[in-house]
N, C-alpha and C positions, 0 to 999 in steps of 0.2 A: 372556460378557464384555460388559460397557458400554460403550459407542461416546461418548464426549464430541463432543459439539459446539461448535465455537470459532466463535461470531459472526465476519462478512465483515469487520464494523469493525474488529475487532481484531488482526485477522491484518494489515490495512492499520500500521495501528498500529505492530505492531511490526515492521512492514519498512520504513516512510518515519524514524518514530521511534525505534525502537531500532535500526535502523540507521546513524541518524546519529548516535547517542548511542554508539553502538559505535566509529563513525571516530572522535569528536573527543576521547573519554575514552583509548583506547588509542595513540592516532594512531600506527593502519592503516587507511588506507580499505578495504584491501582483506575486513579484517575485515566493514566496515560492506558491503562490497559484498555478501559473501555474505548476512547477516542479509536485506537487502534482498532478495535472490535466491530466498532460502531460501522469505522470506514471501509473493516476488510465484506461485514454482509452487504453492505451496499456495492461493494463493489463485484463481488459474489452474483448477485442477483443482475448487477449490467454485463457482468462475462457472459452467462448463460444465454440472454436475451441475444446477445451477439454475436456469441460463437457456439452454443451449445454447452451443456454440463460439464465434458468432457474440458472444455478449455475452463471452465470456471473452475472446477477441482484442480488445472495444471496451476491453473494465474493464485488463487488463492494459497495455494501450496509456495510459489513464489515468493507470493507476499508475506507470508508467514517466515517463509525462511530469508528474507533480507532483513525482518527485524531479528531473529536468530544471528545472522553475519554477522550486522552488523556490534556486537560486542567486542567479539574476540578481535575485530577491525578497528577499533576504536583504541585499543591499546596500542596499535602500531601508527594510526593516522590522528588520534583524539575523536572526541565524541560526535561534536558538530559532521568533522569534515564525513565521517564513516556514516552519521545518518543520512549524510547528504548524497553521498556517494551511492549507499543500496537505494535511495527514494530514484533518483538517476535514472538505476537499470532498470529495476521494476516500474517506474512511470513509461519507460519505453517499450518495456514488453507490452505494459497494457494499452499503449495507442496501440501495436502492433495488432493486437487481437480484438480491439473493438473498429479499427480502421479495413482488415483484413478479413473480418471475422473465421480470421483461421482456428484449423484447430490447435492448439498449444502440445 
């Protein structure tokens, strides 16, 4: 059996972004909560593999606080641009640490 492999960006992607595309199209956040959820332990479990725990609890932490940011960003930029913007940084930190397998 073949093992797919889903890039760190994307899994970011679709837990900041389809995340939030989930709350506001169904409006459940709870919905978007899980999407979120779903894609932060996966991406959780590919930090670790990569870099160690250590970067997994930094990238995680990350990820958790660019959906945090991005609210209070969202009143100065709107909703779209501010999700788009934190999905941005934190997809690039996480090429960063699964390309590097630095420590975060």
């Amino acid at each position: 059996m073949r093992t797919v492999t889903v890039r760190p960006s994307l899994v970011v992607a679709v837990g900041l972004v389809g995340g939030f595309a989930v709350a506001r199209y169904t409006g459940r956040r709870e919905l978007g909560g899980l999407v979120f959820a779903l894609a932060g332990a996966r991406g959780a479990r590919r930090w670790a593999s990569a870099a160690g725990p250590g970067a997994a609890a930094a990238m995680t932490a990350v990820y958790a606080t660019a959906m945090g940011v991005s609210h209070p960003l969202a009143k100065k930029l709107g909703a779209w641009p501010s999700v788009l913007a934190v999905t941005a940084v934190t997809a690039v930190a996480a090429e960063l640490v699964e390309r590097r397998g630095a420590k975060v």
